[in-house]
Structures are given as structure tokens and as C-alpha cells.
C-alpha positions as CSV (number, residue, x, y, z in Angstrom):
1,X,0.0,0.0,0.0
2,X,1.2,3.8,-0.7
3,X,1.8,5.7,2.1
4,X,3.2,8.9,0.9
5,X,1.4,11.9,-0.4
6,X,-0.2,11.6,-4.3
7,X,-2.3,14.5,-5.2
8,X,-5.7,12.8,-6.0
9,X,-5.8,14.0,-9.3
10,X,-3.1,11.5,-10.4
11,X,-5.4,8.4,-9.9
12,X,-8.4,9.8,-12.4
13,X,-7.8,8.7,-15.9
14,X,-9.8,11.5,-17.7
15,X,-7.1,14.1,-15.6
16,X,-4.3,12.4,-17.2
17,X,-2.8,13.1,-20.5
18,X,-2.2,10.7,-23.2
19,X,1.8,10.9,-22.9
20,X,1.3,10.0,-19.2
21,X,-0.7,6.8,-19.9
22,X,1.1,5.7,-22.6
23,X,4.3,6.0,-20.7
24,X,2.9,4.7,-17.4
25,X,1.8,1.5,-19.4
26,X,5.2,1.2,-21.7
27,X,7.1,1.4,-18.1
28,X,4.4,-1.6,-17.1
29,X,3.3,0.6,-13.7
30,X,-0.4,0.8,-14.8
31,X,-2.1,-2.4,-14.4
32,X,-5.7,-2.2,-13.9
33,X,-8.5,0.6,-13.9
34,X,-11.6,0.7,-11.5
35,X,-14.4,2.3,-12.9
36,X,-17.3,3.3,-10.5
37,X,-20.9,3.1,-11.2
38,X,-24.0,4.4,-9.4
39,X,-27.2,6.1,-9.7
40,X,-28.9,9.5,-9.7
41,X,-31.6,8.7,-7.4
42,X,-33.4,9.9,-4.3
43,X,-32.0,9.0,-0.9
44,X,-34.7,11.2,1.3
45,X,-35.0,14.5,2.2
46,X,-31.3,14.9,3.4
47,X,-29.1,13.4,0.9
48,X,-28.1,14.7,-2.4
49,X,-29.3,12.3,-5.6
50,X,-26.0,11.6,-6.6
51,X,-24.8,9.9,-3.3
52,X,-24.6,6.3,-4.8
53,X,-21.7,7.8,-7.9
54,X,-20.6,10.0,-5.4
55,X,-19.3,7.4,-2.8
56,X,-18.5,4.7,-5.3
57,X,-16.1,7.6,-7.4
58,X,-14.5,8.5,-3.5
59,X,-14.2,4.7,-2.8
60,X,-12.5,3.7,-6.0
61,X,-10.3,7.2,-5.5
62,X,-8.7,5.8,-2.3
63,X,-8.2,2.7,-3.2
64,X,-6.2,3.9,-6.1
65,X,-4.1,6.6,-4.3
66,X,-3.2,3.4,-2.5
67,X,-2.0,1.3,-5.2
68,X,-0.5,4.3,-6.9
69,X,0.9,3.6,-9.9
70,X,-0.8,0.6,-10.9
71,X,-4.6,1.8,-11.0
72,X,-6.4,4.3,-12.5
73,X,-10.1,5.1,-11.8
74,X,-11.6,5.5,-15.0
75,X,-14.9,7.9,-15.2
76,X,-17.8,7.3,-13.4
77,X,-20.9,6.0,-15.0
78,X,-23.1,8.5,-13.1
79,X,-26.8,7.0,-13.7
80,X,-28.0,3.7,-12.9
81,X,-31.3,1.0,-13.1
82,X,-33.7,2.8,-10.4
83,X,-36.4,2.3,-12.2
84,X,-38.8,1.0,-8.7
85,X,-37.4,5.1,-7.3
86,X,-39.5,6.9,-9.5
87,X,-42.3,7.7,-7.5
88,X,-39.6,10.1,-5.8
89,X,-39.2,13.3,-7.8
90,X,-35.2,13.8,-9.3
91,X,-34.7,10.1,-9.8
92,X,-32.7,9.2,-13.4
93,X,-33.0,5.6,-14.7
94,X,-31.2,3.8,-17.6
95,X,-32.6,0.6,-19.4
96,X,-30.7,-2.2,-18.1
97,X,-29.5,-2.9,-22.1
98,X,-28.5,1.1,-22.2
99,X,-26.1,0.3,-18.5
100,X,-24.8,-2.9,-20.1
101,X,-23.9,-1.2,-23.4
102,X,-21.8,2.2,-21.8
103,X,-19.8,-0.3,-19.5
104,X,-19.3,-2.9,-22.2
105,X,-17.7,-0.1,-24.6
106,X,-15.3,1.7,-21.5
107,X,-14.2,-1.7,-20.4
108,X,-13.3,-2.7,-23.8
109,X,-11.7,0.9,-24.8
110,X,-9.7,-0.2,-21.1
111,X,-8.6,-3.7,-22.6
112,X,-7.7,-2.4,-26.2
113,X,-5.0,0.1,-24.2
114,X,-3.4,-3.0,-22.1
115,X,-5.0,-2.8,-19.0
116,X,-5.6,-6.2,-17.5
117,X,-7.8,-5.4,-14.9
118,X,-10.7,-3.7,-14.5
119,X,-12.3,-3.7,-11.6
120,X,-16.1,-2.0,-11.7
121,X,-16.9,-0.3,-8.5
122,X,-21.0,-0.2,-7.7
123,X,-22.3,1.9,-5.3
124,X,-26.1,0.7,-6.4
125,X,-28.1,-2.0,-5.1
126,X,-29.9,-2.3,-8.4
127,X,-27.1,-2.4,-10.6
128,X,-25.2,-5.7,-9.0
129,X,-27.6,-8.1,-10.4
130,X,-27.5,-7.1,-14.3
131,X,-23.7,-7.6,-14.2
132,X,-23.3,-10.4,-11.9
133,X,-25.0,-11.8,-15.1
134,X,-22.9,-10.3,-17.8
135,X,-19.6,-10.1,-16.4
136,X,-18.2,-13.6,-16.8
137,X,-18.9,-13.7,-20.9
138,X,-17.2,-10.0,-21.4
139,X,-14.1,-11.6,-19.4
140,X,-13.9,-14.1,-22.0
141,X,-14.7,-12.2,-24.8
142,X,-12.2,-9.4,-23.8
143,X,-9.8,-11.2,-22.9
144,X,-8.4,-9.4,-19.3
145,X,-9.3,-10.4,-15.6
146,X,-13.0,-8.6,-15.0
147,X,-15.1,-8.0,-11.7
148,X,-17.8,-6.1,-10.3
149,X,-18.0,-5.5,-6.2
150,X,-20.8,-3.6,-4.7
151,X,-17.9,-1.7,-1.9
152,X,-20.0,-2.5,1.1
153,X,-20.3,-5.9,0.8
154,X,-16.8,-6.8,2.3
155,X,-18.1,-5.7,5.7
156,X,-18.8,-7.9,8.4
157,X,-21.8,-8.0,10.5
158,X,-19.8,-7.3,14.0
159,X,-18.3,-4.3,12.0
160,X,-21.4,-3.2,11.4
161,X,-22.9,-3.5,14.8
162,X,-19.5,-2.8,15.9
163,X,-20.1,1.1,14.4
164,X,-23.8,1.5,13.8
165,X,-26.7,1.7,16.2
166,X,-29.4,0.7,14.1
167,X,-27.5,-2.6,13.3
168,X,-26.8,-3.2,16.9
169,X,-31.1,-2.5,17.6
170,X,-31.5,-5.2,14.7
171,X,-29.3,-7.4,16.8
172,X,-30.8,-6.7,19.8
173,X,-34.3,-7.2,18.8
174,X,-34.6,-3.0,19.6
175,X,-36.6,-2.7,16.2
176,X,-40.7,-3.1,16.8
177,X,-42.0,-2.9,13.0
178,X,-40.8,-4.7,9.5
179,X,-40.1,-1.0,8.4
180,X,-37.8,-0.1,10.9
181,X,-36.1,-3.7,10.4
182,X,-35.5,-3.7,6.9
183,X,-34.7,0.7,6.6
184,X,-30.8,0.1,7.7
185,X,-29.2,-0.2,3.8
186,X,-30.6,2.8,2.2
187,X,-30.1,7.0,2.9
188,X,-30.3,5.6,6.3
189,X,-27.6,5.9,9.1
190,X,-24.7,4.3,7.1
191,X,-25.3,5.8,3.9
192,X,-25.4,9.1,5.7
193,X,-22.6,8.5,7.9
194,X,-20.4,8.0,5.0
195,X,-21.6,10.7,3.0
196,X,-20.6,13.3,5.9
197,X,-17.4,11.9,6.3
198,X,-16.7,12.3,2.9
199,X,-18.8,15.5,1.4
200,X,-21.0,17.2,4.0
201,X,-22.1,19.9,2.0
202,X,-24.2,17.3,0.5
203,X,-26.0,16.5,3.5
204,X,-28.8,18.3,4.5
205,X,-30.4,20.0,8.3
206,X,-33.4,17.7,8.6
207,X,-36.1,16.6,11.5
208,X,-39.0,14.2,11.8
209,X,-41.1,17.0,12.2
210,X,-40.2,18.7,9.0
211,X,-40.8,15.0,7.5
212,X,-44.0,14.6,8.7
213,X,-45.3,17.9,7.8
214,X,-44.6,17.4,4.2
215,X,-46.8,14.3,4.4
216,X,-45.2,12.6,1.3
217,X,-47.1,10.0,0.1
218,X,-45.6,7.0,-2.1
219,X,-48.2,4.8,-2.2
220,X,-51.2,6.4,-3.4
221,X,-51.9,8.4,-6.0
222,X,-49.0,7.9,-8.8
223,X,-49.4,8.9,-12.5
224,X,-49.6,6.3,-14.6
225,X,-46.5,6.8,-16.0
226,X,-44.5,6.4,-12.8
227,X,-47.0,3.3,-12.2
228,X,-45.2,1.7,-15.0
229,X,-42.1,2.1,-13.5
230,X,-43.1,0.0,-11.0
231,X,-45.2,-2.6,-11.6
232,X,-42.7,-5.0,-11.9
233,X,-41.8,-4.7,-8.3
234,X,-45.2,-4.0,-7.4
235,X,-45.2,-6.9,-5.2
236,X,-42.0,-7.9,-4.6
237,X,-41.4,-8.2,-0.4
238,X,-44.6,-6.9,0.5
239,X,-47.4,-10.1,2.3
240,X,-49.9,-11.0,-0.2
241,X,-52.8,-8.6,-0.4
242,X,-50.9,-6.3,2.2
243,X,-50.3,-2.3,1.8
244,X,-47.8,-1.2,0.1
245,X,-44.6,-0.7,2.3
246,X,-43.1,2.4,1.1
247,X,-44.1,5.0,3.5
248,X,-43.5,3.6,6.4
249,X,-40.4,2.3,5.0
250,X,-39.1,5.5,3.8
251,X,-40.0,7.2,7.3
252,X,-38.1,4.8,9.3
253,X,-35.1,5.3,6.7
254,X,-35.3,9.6,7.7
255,X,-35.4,8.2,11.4
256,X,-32.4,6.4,11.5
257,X,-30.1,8.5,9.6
258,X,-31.0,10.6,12.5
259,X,-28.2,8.4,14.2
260,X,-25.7,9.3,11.3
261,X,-22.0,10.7,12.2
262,X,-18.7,11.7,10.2
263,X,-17.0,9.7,12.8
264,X,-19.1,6.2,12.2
265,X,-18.3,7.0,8.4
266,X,-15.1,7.5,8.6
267,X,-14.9,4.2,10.5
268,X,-17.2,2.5,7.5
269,X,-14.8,4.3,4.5
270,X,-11.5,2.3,5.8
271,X,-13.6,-1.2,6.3
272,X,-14.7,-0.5,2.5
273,X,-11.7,0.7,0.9
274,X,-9.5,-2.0,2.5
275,X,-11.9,-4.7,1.4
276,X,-11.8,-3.3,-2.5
277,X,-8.2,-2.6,-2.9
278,X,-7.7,-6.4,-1.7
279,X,-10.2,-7.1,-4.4
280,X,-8.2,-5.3,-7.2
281,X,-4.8,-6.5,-5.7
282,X,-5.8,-10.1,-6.4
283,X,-7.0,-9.2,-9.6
284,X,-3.6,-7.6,-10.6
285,X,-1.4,-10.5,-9.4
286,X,-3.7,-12.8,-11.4
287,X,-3.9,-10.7,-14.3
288,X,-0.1,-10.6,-14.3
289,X,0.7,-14.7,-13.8
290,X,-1.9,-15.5,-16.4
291,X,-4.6,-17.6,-13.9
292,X,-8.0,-17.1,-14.8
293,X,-10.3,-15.0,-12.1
294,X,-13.4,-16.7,-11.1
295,X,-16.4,-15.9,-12.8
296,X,-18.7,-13.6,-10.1
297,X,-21.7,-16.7,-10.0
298,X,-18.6,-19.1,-8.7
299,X,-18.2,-16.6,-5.9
């Protein structure tokens, strides 16, 4: 791991020129690229949309000023599949086929220069499953060593109890409805943790009382256009014949973040960004000896 000072412009490909990458791959120093993806989507009143490219860029950044010289982070794919958001006003989605095409044509612009790893960085729940799918067959067909790695997946549960509250109530049986259980993984306290740590000015004053006196409503009364959106998760999760979950859902989401901190993300951002940079150091080394990776569904 590096350990003395590179400014972090070094690490971003689109910062560099073309006489620096071509020498840094003729001296064979650059060996792999990580290229972030996310979405433009709502994470509650508090959080800017663009938390999920935000924290997945800043990730991927660190990571790379660690390994400096041998990775890159290429640019971010900003906007992701969020289609089952749109009820929420700002949200951006891409068809899945429009996501699969952008990252098929960067990752092979990547491979044509030489690099032999490339690491994509989500910071999306919806994105992992469309390229857990497609992954394996652009390895082959592209010939380098190829992997996608949502960044908070490489934390443990005791870490997370270890550093959020809300994980420890879930322990603890502390949490008394199914919306409070199952509102810890999104614009929640983690998610806003992190985000202070890393850009407060992108985290906003709130209070349950200002919440409740918008009284937002995502169950009832949706165009039909946004009804299209989604209908295909319509009844994904929720008991058969039951309400939809969505409101209380999304107020127990604005209550916990209420336990957010800089110092609990701070503590999340070295968990994550050790667990990725051992994810594209085993890539490298078997990028470099010729051993195939495993494809992501063997994982």
C-alpha cells in the first residue's frame, strides 16, 4: 500500500494526459483501472441524488491513491437502473441494455490500451444483479481479468454492529415494525454516515417533524407513468394482499439516519476501501501470472 502523499488528481484517468498513460503502461506501472458506477436517485430528504456515484467515485479514488501507480479510476458511469425510485421526484433511470452497453464499450476501450484489470466499483443496489450476469462472458470475450463488487459488501456484521446503532437495535431485537427492520441499507444511518465523512455539503439540516409535515405519500396516488415504472416490483417483499410498504419504509429510513455521524463513516470508508483494494490486488497478481479469475456466479 502507498503511504506517501499523491495529489488525487493523479489516480483519475480522464485528468491524465495521453503521454502519461502511454508511458505509465510502456514502463508496465499501470495495471488495472476501476471504474465506478451508481445512480442518480433519491436517498430522502437529506441526501443529495448523486450519493450512490458520489461514494462509489470517492471509494474507488482511495483505493487507487493506494495502489499508486498501478490503478487508475476510470470515469464514473453516473446514472443507474432505479427504475422501482420513481415515485420520488429527481430520480434518473437507464434501461438495463442502455447500462450494459456504456460499461461494455469503456471496459473494452480499457482492454484495447493493455489494461488487464478492471475492476467496476458499484455503489447501487440495483445495478449488482445485471452484471453479476454479464460479467463472466465480457471476461472471456475481452480477454483481461474482469469484476464487479458492490464496496459495502466486504463488511462484516460485527463491524457493522461494531459502528452502527441501528444494526446493533436489529441485533438486539430493539426494532418493533418490519419497516424499521429492513430501513438500515438505504439514505439511512450508514449511507449518511459515509456521505458526511466524505462531502457534507451534500448532506442536509433535517427533523422528523419537518418530515412529517410534508406528508409525502408514495403509495397512493401515482401517474400512470410512474405506475409503469413500478409494476414490476409491485409486489416484490410486500405479504400478499398487504399495503404497500413504502411510506413507512421511507420514514423509518429519515429516522435512522437521524443516528448518522462523520466519525461512524469515517470508520465505514476504511472497512470498504481496504476490502476493495484487496479485491483489485488479487486481480492484478492474477492478471499478471496468467490464472484465470473466477467468474462472479462461482463466488
Amino acid at each position: 500500500m502507498n503511504e506517501r502523499y499523491i495529489h488525487p488528481d493523479k489516480v483519475m484517468l480522464g485528468e491524465r494526459t495521453r503521454q502519461e498513460v502511454r508511458e505509465a503502461l510502456e514502463r508496465g506501472e499501470l495495471k488495472a483501472a476501476l471504474l465506478p458506477i451508481g445512480a442518480i436517485e433519491q436517498h430522502n430528504e437529506h441526501l443529495s441524488l448523486n450519493l450512490d456515484i458520489v461514494l462509489s467515485t470517492f471509494i474507488a479514488q482511495q483505493v487507487a491513491l493506494r495502489l499508486y501507480p498501478r490503478a487508475l479510476v476510470a470515469p464514473s458511469c453516473p446514472v443507474g437502473y432505479s427504475p422501482y425510485h420513481m415515485a420520488r421526484k429527481g430520480t434518473l433511470t437507464l434501461r438495463k441494455e442502455t447500462l450494459k452497453a456504456y460499461l461494455y464499450d469503456v471496459i473494452e476501450s480499457l482492454a484495447t490500451h493493455g489494461i488487464g484489470a478492471v475492476l467496476v466499483v458499484n455503489g447501487h443496489g440495483g445495478n449488482h444483479a445485471l452484471l453479476k450476469d454479464e460479467l463472466p462472458a465480457w471476461q472471456q470475450e475481452l480477454g483481461l481479468v474482469l469484476d464487479e463488487v458492490s464496496y459495502w459488501t466486504g463488511i462484516s456484521d460485527d463491524e457493522r454492529c461494531e459502528i452502527l446503532q441501528g444494526y446493533r437495535d436489529l441485533r438486539d431485537g430493539k426494532l418493533d415494525t418490519v419497516a424499521r427492520q429492513t430501513a438500515l441499507n438505504h439514505a439511512s444511518e450508514e449511507e449518511t454516515s459515509v456521505m458526511m465523512a466524505v462531502s457534507p455539503q451534500r448532506v442536509r439540516s433535517f427533523s422528523l417533524q419537518d418530515y412529517d409535515r410534508a406528508n409525502l405519500d408514495y403509495a397512493n396516488g401515482l401517474s400512470p407513468k410512474v405506475e409503469a415504472y413500478l409494476e414490476p416490483f409491485s409486489r416484490e417483499g410486500w405479504p400478499a394482499g398487504g399495503p404497500n410498504p413504502e411510506n413507512p419504509r421511507d420514514r423509518a429510513r429519515q429516522e435512522n439516519a437521524l443516528l448518522a455521524s462523520a466519525e461512524k463513516g469515517e470508520a465505514l470508508i476504511e472497512v470498504h476501501t481496504r476490502f476493495v483494494a484487496g479485491r483489485i490486488e488479487a486481480m492484478i497478481a492474477a492478471a499478471e501470472a496468467g490464472r484465470p479469475w473466477p467468474a462472479l456466479n462461482e463466488k
